[in-house]
N, C-alpha and C positions, 0 to 999 in steps of 0.2 A: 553319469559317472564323471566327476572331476578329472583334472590330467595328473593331480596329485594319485589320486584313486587307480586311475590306468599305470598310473610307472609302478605300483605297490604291486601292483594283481598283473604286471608283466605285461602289460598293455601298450601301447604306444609313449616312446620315451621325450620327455619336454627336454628340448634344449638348457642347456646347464646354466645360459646366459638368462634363461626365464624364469628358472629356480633364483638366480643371482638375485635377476630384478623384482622379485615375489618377496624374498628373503629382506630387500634393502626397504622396499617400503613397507612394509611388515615392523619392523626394527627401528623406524623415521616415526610410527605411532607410539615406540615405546614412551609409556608416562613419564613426563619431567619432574614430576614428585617421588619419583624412583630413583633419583641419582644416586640415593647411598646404595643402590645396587650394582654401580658402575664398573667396579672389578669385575663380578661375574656376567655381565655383558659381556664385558671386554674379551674376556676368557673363552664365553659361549661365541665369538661371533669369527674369532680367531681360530678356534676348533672347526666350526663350522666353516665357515668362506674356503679355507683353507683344503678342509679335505674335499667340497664340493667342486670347484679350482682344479684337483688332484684327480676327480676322475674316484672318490674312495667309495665303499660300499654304502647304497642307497641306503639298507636298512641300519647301520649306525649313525648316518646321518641324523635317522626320523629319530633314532632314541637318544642323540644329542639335544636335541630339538626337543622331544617331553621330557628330559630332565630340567633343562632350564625353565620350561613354562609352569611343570610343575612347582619350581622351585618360587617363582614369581607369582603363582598362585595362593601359595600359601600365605604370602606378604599381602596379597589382597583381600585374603581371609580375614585378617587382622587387621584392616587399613578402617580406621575409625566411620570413613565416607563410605567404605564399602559394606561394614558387619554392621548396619545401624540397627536390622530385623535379626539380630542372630543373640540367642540367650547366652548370656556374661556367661558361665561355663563353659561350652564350648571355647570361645572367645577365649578364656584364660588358660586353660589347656592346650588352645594353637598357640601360645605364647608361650606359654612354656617349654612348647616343643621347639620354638626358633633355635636354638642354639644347634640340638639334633642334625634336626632339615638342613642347616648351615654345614654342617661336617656332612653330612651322607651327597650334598649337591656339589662339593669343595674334591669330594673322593670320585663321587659319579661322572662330572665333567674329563676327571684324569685316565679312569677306564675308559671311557669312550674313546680318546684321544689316543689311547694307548690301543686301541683295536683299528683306530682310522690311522696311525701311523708307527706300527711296531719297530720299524726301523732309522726309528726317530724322526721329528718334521723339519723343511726349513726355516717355520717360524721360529727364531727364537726363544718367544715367549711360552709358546706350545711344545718345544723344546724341552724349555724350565720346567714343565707342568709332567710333562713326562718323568724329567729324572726325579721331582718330588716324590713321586706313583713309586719311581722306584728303588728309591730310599726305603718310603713305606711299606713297602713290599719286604724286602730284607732285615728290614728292625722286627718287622712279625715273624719272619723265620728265624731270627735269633731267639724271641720270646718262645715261641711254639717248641722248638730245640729243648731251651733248658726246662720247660713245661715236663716234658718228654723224658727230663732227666738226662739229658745231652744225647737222645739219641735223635737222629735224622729223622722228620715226617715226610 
């Protein structure tokens, strides 16, 4: 069993400093042919260090962590060096979905954030990413309302 594996299944807990340094050079592999990725990096890593840092719940950390990776997987899905064996269909239908994956990863990093720090962060920028979440949030309740016929769901 990994020590990832033991803090999940309540096992013996890794110092937060090992997570840090697991996390940093983890993050020092990411691909330089990914830069146009660099916003939600930035977003992912500021989410993450941040509530890690803070002491916030292990298990929204992990699903901070598989949003983003899923999210970069997908881009790898697509990455010409990488789908060299994969039939053009698939391939043109992962691309078509890019735009999707981009909003559902753009919303998913903002929940997460929103459950690692409800009562807002000191990050700034994670901060920003909050009251976007909850702009969005309240423009759905307007819509769902008149949906409704004005009345309250």
């Amino acid at each position: 069993m990994t020590a990832l594996e033991g803090i999940c299944a309540g096992g013996p807990a890794m110092e937060r400093s090992d997570l840090e340094r697991m996390f940093s050079e983890t993050m020092s592999s990411f691909p330089a042919n990914y830069a146009f990725l660099s916003g939600e990096r930035s977003e992912f890593e500021r989410v993450f260090l941040t509530g890690l840092r803070m002491g916030r719940g292990f298990g929204h950390l992990l699903e901070t962590v598989y949003c983003f990776w899923r999210f970069v997987c997908h881009h790898l899905r697509i990455d010409p060096a990488c789908g060299s064996n994969v039939p053009k269909v698939p391939l043109a239908l992962w691309e078509e979905d890019l735009a999707r994956v981009h909003a559902w990863y753009g919303h998913a990093i903002r929940v997460n954030a929103n459950y690692l720090f409800p009562d807002g962060c000191p990050d700034p920028e994670v901060d920003r990413m909050l009251e976007e979440l909850r702009r969005d949030v309240a423009e759905l309740r307007v819509l769902v309302t008149e949906m409704n016929g004005g009345l309250p769901s």
